[in-house]
N, CA, C and O of each residue as an XYZ file, in Angstrom:
548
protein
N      -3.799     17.191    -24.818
C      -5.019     16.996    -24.055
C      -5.074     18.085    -22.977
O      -4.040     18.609    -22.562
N      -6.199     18.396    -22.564
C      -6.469     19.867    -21.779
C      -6.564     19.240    -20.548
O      -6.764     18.030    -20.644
N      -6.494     19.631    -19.540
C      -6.939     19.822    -17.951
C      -8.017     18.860    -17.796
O      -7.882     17.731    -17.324
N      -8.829     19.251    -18.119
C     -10.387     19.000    -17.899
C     -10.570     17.470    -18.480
O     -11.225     16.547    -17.996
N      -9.627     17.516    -19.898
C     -10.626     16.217    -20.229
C      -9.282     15.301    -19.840
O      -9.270     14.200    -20.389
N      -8.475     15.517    -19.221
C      -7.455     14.369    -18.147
C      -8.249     13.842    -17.276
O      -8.679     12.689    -17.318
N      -8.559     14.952    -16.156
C      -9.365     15.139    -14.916
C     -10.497     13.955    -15.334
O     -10.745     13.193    -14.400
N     -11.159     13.707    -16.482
C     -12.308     13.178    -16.483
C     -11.882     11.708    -16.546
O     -12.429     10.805    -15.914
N     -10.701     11.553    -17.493
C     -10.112     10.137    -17.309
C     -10.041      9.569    -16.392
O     -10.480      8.422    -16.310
N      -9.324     10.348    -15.172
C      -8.601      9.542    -14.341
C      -9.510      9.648    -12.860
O      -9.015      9.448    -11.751
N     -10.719      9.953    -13.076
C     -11.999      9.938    -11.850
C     -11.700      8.873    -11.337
O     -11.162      9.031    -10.241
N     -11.882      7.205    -11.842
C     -11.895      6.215    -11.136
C     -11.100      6.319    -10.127
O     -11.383      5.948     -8.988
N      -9.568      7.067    -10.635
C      -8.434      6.181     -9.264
C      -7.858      7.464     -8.753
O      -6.982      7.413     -7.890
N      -8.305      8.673     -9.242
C      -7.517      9.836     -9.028
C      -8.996     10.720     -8.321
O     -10.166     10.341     -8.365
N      -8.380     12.118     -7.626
C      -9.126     12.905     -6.885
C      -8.500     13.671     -7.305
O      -7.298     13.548     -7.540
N      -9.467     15.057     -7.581
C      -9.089     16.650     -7.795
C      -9.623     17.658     -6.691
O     -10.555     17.659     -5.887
N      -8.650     18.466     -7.013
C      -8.893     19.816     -6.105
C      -9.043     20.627     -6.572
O      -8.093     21.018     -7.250
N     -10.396     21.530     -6.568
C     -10.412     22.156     -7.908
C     -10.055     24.162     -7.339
O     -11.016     24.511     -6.654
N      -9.416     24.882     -7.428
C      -9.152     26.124     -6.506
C      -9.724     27.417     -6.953
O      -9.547     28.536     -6.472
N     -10.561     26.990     -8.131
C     -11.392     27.772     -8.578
C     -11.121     29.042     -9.456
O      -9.934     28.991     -9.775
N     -11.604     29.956     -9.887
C     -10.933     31.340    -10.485
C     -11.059     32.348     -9.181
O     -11.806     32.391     -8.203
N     -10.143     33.001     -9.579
C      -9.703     34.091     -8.886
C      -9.654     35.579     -9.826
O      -9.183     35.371    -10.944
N     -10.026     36.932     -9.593
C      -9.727     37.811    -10.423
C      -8.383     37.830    -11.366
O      -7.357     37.277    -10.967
N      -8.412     38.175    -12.028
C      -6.976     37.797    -12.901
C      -6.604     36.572    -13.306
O      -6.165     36.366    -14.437
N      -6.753     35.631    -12.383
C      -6.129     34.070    -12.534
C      -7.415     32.940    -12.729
O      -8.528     32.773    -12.232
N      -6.521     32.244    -13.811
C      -7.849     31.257    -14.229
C      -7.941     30.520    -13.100
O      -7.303     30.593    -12.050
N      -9.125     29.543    -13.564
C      -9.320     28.419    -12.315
C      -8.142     27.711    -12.310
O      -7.427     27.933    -13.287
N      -7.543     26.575    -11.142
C      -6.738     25.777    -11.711
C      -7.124     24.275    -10.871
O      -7.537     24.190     -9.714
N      -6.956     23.577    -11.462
C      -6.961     21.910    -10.874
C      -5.916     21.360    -10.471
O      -4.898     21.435    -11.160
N      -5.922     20.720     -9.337
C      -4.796     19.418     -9.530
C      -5.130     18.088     -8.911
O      -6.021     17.843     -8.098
N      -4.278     17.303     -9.430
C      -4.875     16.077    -10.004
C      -4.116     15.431     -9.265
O      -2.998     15.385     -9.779
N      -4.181     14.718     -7.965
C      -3.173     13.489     -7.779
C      -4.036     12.180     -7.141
O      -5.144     12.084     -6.613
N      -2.752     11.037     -7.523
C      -3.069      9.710     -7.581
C      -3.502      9.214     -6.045
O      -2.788      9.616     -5.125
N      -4.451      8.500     -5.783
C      -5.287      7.989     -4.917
C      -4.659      6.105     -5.378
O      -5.038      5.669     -6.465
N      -3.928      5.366     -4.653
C      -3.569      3.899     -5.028
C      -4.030      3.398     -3.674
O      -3.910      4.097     -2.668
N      -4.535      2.234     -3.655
C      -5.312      1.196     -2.770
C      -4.257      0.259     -3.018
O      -3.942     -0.105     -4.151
N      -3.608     -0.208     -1.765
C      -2.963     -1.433     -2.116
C      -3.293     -2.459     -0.941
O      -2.939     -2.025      0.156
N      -3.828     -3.588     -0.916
C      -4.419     -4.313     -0.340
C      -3.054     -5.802     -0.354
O      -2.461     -6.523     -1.157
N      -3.174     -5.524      1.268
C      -2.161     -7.571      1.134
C      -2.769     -8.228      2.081
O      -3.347     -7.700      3.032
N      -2.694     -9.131      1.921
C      -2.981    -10.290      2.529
C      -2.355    -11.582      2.554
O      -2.457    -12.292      1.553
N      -1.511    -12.120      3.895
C      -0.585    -13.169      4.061
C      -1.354    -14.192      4.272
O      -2.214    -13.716      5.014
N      -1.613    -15.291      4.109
C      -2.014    -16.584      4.687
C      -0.712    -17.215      5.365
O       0.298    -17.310      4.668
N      -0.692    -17.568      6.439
C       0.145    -18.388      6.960
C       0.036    -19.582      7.357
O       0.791    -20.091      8.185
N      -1.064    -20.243      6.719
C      -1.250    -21.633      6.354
C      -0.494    -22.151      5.321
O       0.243    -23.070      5.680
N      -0.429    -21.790      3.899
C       0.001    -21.967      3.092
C       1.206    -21.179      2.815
O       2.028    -21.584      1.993
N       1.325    -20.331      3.305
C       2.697    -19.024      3.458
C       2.535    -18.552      2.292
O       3.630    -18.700      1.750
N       1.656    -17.950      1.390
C       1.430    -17.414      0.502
C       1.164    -16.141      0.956
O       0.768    -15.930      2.102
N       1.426    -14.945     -0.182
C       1.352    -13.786     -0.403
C       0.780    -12.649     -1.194
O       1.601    -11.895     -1.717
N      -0.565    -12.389     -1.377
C      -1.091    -11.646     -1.844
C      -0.998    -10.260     -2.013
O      -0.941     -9.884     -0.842
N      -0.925     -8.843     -2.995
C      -0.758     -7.832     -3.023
C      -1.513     -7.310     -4.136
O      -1.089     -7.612     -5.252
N      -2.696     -6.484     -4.054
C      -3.622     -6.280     -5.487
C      -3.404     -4.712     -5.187
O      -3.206     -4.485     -3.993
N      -3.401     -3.341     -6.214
C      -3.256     -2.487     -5.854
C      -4.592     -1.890     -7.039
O      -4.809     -2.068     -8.238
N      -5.076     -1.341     -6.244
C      -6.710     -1.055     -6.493
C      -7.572     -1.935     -6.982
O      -8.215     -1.904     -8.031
N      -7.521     -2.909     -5.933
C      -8.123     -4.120     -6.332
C      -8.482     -4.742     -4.608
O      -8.496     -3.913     -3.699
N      -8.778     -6.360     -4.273
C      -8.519     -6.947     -3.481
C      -8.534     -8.355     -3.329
O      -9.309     -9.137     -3.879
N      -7.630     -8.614     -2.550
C      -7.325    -10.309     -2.675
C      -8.247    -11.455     -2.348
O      -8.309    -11.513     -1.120
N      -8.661    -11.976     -2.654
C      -9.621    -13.025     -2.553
C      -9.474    -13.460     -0.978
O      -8.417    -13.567     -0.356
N     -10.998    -13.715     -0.424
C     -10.282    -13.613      1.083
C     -10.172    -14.924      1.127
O      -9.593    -14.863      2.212
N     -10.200    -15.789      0.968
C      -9.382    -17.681      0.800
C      -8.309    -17.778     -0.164
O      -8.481    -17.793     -1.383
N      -7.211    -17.841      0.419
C      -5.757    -18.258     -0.230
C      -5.669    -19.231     -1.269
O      -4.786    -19.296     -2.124
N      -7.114    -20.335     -1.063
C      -6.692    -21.372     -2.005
C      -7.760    -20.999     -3.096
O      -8.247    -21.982     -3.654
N      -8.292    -19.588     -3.576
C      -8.823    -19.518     -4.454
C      -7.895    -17.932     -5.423
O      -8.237    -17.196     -6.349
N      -6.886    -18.023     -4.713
C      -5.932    -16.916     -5.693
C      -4.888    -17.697     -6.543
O      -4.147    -18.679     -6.504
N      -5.322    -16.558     -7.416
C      -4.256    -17.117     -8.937
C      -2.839    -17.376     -8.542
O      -2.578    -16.693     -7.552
N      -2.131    -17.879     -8.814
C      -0.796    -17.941     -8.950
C      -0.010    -17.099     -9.685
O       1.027    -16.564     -9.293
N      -0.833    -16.929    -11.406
C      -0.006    -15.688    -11.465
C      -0.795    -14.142    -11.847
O      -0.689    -13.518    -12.902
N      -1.450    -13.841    -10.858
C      -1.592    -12.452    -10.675
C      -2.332    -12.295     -9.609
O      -2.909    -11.210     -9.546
N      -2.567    -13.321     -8.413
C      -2.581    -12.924     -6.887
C      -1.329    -12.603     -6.250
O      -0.841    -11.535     -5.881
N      -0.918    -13.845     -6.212
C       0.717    -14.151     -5.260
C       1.430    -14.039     -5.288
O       2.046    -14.950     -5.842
N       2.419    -12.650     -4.679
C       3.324    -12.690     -5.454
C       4.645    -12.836     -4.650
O       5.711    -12.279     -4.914
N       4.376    -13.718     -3.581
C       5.555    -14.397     -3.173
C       5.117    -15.706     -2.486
O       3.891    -15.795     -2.421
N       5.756    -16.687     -1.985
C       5.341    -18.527     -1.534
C       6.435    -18.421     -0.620
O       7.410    -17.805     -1.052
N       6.529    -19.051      0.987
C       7.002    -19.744      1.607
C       7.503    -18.562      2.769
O       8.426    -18.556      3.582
N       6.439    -17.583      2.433
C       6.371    -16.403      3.493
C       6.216    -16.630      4.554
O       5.024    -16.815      4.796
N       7.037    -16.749      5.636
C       6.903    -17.173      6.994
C       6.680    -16.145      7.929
O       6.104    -16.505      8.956
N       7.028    -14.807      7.828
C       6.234    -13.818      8.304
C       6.183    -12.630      7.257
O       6.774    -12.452      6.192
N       5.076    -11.739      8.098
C       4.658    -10.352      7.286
C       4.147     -9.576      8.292
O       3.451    -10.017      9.207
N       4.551     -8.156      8.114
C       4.426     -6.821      8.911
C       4.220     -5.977      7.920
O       4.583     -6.102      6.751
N       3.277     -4.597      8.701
C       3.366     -3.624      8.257
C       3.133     -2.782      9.032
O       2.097     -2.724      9.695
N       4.181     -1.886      9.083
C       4.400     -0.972     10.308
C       4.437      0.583      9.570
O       5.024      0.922      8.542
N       3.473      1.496     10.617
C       2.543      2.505     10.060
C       3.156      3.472     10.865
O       3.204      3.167     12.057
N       3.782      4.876     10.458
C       4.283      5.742     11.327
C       3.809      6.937     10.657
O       3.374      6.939      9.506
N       3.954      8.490     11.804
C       3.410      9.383     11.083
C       4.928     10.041     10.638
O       5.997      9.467     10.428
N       4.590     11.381     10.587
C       5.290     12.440     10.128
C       6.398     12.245     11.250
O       7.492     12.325     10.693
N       6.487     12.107     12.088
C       7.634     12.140     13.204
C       8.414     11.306     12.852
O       9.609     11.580     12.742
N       7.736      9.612     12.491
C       8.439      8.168     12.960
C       8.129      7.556     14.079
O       8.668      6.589     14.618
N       6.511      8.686     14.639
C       6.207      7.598     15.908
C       5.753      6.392     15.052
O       5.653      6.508     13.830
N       5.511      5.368     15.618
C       4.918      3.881     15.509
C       3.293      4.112     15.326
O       2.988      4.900     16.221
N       2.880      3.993     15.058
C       1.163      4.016     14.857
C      -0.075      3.157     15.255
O      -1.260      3.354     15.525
N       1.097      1.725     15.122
C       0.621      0.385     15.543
C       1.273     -0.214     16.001
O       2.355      0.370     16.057
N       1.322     -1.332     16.515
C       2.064     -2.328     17.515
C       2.138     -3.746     17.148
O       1.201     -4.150     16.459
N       2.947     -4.490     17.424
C       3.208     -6.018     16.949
C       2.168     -6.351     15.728
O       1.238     -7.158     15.709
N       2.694     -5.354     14.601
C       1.936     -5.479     13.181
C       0.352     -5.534     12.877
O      -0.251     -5.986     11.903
N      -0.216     -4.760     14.347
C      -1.202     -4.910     14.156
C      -2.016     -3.625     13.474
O      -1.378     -2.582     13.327
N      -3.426     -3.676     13.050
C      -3.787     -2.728     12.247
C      -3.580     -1.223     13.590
O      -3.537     -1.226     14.821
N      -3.487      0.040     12.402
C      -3.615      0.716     13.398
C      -4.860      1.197     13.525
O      -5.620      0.577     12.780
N      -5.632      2.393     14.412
C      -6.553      2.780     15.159
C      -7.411      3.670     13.979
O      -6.869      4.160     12.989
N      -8.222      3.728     14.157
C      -9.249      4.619     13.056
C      -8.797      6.155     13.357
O      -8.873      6.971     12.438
N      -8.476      6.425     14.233
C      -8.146      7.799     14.778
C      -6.711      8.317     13.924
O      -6.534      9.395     13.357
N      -5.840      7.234     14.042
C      -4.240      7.183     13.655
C      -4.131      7.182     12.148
O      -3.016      7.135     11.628
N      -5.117      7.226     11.496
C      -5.053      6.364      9.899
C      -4.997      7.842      8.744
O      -4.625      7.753      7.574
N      -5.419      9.026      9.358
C      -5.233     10.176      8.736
C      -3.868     10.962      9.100
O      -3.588     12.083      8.675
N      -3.067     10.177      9.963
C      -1.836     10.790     10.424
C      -0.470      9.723      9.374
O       0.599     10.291      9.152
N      -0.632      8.557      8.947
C      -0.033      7.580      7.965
C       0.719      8.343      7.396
O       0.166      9.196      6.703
N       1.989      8.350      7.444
C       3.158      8.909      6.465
C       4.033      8.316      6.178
O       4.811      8.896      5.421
N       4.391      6.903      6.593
C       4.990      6.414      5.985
C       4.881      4.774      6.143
O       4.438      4.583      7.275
N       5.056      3.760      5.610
C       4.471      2.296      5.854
C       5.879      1.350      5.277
O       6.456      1.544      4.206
N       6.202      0.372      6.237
C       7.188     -0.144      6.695
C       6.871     -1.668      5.876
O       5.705     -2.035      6.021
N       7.435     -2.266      5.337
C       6.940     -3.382      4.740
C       7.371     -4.518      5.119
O       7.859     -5.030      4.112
N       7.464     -5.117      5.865
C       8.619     -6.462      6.227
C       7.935     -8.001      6.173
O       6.973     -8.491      6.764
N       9.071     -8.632      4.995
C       8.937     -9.902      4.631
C       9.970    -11.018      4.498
O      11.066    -10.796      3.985
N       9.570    -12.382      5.023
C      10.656    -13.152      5.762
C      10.167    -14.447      4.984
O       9.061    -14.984      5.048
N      11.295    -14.817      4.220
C      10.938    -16.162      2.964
C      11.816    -17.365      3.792
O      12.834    -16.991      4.375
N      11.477    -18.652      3.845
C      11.884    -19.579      4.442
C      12.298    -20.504      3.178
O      11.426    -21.281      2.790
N      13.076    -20.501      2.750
C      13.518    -22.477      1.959
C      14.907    -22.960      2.042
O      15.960    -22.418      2.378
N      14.441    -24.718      1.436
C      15.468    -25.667      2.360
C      16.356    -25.554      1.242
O      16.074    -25.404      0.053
N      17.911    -25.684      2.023
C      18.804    -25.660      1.168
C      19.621    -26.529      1.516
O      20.527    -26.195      2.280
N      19.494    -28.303      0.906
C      19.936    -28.607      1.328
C      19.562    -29.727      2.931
O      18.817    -30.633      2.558
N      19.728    -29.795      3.742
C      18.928    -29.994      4.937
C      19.082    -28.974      5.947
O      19.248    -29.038      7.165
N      18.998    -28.141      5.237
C      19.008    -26.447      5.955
C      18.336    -25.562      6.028
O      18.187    -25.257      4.845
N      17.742    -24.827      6.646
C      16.824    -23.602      5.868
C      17.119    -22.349      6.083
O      17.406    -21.643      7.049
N      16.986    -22.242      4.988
C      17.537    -20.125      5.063
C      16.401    -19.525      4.988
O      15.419    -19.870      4.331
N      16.538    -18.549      5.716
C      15.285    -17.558      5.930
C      16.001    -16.255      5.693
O      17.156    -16.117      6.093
N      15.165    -14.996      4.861
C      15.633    -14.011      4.219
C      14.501    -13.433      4.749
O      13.373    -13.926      4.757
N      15.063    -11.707      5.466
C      14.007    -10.621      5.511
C      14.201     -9.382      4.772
O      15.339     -8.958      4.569
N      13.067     -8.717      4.319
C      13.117     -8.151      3.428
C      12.392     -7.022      3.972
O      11.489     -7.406      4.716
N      12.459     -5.940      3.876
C      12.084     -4.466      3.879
C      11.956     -3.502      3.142
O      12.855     -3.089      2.410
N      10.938     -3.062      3.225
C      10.966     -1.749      2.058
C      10.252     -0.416      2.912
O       9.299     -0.590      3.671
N      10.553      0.243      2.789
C       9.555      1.458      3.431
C       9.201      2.617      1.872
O       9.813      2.768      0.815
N       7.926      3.244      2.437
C       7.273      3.850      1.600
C       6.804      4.948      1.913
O       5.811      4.835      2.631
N       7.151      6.170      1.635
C       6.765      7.229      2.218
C       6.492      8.204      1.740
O       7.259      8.866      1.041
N       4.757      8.643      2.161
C       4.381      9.764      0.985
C       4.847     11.158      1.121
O       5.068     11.771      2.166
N       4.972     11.602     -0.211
C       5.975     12.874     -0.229
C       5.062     13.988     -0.312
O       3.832     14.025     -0.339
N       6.169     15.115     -0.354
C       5.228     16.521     -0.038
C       3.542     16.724      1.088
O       2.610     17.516      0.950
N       3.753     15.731      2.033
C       2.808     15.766      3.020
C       3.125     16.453      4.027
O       4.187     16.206      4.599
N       2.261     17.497      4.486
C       2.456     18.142      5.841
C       2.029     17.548      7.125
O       2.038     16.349      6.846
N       1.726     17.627      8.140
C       1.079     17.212      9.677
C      -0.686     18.017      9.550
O      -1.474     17.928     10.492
């Protein structure tokens, strides 16, 4: 498959840059992935939503079980937004600033599951960080 008729596939979720011809040198394209990932915690129900180019139903008690939620008994959730440095972006998990949102380089994921074990409860936190590559300032 050629350049061009990739490029045409993947319009919905992908963006091109196209750099045009140059004397000697053909045009050239490139093609990278554009992903939307949308969450949403309820902490009524401690349910956990995550749709990635999609979005979660905004009432908890109208998402699927199995392909809204994809975790139960979530007692907290963060997401912590830093740039290229590792400054902080946002504060006590809150969204960050419209200004700050083109500086995003890397996103902090933190999740804290509560169940009884027993007449006990264990609570587990969980982290992931995500950080986009080959990005400059």
């Amino acid at each position: 498959m050629d350049a061009p008729d990739l490029a045409k596939e993947v319009v919905g979720r992908d963006r091109t840059i196209n750099f045009g011809a140059k004397d000697g040198v053909l045009a050239v394209t490139f093609v990278y992935t554009i992903e939307s990932v949308n969450w949403v915690w309820d902490s009524g129900t401690q349910k956990l939503c995550r749709k990635v180019n999609g979005t979660c139903p905004a009432s908890a008690s109208s998402w699927s079980e199995d392909s809204d939620v994809i975790a139960d008994s979530v007692t907290n959730f963060c997401l912590t937004y830093m740039d290229y440095t590792g400054t902080l972006l946002n504060s006590s998990c809150g969204a960050p600033s419209a200004s700050a949102l083109s500086s995003i380089r890397a996103v902090i994921v933190t999740v804290t599951v509560s169940s009884k074990v027993g007449d006990q409860t264990v609570s587990r936190q969980m982290e992931l960080t995500a950080r986009a590559r080959a990005l400059t300032p």
